[in-house]
C-alpha positions in Angstrom: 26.5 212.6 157.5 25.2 214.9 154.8 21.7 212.5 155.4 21.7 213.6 158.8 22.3 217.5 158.1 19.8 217.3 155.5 16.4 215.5 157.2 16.5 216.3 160.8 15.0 213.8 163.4 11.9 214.6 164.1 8.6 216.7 162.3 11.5 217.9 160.5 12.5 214.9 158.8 9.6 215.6 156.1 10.6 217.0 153.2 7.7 219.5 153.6 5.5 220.9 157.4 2.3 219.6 158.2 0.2 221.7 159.6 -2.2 219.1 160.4 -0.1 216.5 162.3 3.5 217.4 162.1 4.2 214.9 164.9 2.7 212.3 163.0 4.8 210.5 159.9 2.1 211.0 156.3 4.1 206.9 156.1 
């Protein structure tokens, strides 16, 4: 639960924005 609250589904689920392509997962 604390996972969840803490990396967002989503562009969010980085621990940092990209700019770039914050639709698209760096993995």
């Amino acid at each position: 639960q604390v996972l969840r609250a803490y990396r967002p589904p989503g562009p969010a689920a980085r621990p940092y924005p990209t700019p770039k392509c914050p639709d698209t997962p760096k993995e």
